[in-house]
N, CA, C and O atoms as a GROMACS GRO file, in nm:
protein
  252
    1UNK      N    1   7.813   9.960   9.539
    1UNK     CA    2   7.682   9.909   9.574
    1UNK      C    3   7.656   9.936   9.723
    1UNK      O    4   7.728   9.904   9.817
    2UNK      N    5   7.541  10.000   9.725
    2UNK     CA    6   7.472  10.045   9.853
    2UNK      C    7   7.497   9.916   9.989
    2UNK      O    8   7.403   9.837   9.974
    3UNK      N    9   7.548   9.889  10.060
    3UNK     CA   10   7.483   9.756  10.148
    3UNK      C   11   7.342   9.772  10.183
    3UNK      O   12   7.290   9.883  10.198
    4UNK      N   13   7.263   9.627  10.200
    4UNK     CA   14   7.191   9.566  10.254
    4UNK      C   15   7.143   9.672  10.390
    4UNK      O   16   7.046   9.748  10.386
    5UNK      N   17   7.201   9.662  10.464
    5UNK     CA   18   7.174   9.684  10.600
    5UNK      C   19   7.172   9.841  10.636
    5UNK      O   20   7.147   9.880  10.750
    6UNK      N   21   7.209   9.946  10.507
    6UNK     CA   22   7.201  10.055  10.532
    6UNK      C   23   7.068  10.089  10.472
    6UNK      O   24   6.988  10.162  10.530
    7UNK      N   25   7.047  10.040  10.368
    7UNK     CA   26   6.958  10.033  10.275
    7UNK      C   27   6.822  10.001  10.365
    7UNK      O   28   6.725  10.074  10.344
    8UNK      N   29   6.814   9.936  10.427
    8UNK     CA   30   6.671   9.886  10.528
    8UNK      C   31   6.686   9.947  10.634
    8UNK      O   32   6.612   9.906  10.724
    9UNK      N   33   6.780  10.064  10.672
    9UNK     CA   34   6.778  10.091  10.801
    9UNK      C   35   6.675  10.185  10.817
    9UNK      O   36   6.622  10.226  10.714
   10UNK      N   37   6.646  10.218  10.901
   10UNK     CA   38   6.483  10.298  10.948
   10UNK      C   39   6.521  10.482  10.921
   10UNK      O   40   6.436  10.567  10.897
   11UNK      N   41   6.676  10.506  10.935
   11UNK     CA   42   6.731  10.619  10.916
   11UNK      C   43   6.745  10.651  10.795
   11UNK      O   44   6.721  10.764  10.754
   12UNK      N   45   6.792  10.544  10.714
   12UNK     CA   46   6.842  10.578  10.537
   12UNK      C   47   6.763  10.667  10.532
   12UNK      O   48   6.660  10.672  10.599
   13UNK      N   49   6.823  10.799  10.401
   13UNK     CA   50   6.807  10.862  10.298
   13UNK      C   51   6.941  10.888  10.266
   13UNK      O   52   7.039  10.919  10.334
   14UNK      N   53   6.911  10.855  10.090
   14UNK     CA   54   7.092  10.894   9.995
   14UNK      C   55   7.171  11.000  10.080
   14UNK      O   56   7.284  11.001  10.128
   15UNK      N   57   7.082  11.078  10.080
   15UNK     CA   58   7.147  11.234  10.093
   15UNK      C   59   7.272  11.249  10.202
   15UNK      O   60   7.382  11.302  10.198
   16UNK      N   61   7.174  11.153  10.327
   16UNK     CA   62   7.299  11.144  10.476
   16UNK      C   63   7.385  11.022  10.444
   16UNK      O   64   7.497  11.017  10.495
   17UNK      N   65   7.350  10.939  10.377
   17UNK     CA   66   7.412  10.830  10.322
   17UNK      C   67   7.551  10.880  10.241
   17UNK      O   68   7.660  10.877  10.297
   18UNK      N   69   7.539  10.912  10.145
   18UNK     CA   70   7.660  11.005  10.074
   18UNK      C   71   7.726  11.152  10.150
   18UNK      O   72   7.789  11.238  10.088
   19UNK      N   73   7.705  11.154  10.243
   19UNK     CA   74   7.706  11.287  10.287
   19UNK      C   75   7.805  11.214  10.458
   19UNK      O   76   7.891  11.284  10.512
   20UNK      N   77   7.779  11.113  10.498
   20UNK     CA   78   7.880  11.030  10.607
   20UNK      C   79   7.987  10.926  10.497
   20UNK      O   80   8.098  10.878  10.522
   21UNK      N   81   7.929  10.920  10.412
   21UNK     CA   82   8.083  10.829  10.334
   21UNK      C   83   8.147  10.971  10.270
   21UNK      O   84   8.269  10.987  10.265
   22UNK      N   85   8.091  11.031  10.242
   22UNK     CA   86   8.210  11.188  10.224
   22UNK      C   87   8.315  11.229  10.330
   22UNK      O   88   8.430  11.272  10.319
   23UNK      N   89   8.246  11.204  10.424
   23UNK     CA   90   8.312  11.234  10.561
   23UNK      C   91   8.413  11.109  10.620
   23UNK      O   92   8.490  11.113  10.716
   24UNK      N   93   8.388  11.017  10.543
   24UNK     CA   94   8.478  10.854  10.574
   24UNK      C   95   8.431  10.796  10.663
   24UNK      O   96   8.517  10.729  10.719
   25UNK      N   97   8.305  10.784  10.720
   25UNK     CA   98   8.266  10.661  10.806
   25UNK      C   99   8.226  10.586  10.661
   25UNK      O  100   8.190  10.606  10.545
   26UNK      N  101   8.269  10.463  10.780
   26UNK     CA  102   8.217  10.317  10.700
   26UNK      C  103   8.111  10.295  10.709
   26UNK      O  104   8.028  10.383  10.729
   27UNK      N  105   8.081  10.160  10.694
   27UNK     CA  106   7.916  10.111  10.690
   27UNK      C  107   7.890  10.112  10.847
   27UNK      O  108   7.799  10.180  10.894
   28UNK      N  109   7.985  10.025  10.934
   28UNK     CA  110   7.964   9.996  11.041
   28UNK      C  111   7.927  10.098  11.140
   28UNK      O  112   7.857  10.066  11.236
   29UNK      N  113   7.987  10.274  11.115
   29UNK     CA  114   7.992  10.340  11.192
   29UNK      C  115   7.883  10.446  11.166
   29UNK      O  116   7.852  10.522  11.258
   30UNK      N  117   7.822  10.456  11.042
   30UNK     CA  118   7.738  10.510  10.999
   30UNK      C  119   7.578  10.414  11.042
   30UNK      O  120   7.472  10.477  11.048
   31UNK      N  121   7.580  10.323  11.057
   31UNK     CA  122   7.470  10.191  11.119
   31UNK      C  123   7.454  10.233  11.238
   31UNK      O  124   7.343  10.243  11.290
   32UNK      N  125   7.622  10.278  11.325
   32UNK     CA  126   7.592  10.328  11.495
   32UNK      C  127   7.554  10.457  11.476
   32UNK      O  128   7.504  10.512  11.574
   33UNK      N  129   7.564  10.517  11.381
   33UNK     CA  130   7.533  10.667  11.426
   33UNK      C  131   7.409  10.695  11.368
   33UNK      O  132   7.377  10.813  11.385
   34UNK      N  133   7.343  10.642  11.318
   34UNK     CA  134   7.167  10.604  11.268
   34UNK      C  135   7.115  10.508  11.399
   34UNK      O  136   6.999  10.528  11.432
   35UNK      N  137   7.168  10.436  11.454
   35UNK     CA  138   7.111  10.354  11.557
   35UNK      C  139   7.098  10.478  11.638
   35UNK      O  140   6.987  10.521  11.669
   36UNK      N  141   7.230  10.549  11.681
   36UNK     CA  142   7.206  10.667  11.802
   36UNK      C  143   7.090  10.728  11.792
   36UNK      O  144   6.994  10.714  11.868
   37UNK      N  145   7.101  10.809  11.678
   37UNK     CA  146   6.948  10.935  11.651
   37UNK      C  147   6.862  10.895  11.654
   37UNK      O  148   6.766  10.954  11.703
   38UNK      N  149   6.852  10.700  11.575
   38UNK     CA  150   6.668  10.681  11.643
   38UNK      C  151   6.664  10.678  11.756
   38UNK      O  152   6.581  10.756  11.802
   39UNK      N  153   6.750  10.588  11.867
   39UNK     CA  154   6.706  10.599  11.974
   39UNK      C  155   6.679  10.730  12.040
   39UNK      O  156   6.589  10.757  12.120
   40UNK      N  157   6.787  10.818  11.983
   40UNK     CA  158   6.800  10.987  12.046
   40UNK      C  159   6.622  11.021  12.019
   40UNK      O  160   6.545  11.078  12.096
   41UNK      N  161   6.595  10.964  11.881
   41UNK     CA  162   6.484  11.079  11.853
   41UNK      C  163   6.434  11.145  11.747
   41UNK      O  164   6.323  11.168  11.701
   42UNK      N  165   6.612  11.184  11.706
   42UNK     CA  166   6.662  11.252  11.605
   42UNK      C  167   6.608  11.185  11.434
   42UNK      O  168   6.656  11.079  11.394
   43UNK      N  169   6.502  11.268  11.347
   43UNK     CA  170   6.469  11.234  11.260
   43UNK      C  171   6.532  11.224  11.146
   43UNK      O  172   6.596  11.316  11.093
   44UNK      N  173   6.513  11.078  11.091
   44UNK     CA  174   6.620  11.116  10.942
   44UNK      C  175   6.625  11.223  10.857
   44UNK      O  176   6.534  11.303  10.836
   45UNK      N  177   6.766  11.221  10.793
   45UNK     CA  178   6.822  11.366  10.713
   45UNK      C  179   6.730  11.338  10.593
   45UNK      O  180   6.763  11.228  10.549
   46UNK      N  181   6.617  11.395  10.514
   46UNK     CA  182   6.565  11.381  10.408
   46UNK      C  183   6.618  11.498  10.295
   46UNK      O  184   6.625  11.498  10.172
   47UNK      N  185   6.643  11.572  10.374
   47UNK     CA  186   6.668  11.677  10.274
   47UNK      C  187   6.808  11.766  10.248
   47UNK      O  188   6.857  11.824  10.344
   48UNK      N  189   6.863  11.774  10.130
   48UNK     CA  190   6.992  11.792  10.114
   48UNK      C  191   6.985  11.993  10.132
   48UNK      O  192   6.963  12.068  10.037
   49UNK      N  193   7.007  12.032  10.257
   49UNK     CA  194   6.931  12.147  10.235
   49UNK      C  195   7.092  12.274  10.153
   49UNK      O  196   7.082  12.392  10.119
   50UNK      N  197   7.220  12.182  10.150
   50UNK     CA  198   7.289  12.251  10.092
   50UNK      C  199   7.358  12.217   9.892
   50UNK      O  200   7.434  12.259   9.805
   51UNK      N  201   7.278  12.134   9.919
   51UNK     CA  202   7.255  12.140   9.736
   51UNK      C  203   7.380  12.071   9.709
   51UNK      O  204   7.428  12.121   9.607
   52UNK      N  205   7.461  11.968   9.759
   52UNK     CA  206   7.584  11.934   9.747
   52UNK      C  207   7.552  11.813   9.698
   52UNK      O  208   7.457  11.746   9.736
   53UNK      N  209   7.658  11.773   9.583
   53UNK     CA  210   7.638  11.649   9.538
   53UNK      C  211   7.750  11.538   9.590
   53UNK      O  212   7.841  11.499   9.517
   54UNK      N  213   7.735  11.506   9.690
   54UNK     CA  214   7.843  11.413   9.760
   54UNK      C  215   7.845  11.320   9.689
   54UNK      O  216   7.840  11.233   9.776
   55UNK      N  217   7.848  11.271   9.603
   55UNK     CA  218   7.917  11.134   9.507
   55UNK      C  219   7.987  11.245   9.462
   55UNK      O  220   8.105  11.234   9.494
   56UNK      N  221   7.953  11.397   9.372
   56UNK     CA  222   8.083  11.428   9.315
   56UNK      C  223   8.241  11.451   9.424
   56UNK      O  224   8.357  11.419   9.402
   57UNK      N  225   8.165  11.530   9.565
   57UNK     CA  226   8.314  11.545   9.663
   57UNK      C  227   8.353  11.422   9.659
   57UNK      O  228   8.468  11.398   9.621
   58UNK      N  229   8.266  11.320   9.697
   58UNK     CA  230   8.346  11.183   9.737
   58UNK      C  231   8.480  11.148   9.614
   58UNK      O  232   8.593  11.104   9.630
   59UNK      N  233   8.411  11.186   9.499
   59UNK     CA  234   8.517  11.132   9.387
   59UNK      C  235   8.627  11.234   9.378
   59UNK      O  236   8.736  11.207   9.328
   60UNK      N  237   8.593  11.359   9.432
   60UNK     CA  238   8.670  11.450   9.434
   60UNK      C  239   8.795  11.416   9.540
   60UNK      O  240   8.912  11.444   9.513
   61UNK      N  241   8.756  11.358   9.652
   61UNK     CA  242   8.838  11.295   9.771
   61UNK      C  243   8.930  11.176   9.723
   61UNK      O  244   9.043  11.162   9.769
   62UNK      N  245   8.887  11.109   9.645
   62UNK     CA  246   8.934  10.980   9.623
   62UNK      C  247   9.041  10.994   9.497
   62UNK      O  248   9.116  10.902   9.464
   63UNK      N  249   9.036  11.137   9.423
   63UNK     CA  250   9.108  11.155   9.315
   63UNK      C  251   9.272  11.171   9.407
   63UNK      O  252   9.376  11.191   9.344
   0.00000   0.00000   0.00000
């Protein structure tokens, strides 16, 4: 289950969402690194522009 606080963040979309827990940040560190880019500027990731289905790597990681 998604948390709360990623879920309302002004940065969310799935795509960077599954795509930093692929990579193993947690909730906490993925919250700072969405806090950074808004302040940076930096617009949320909307678009998965490499067609990757990060729930499958993730499960692929965790196997």
């Amino acid at each position: 289950m998604t948390p709360k606080a990623i879920i309302n963040h002004s940065q969310f979309t799935n795509e960077d969402y599954e795509y930093l827990k692929t990579k193993g940040y947690n909730t906490k560190e993925i919250l700072s690194i969405w806090d950074r880019d808004k302040k940076d500027g930096t617009p949320p990731v909307t678009v998965n522009k490499y067609k990757i289905d990060w729930k499958a790597e993730r499960a692929k990681i965790l196997i």
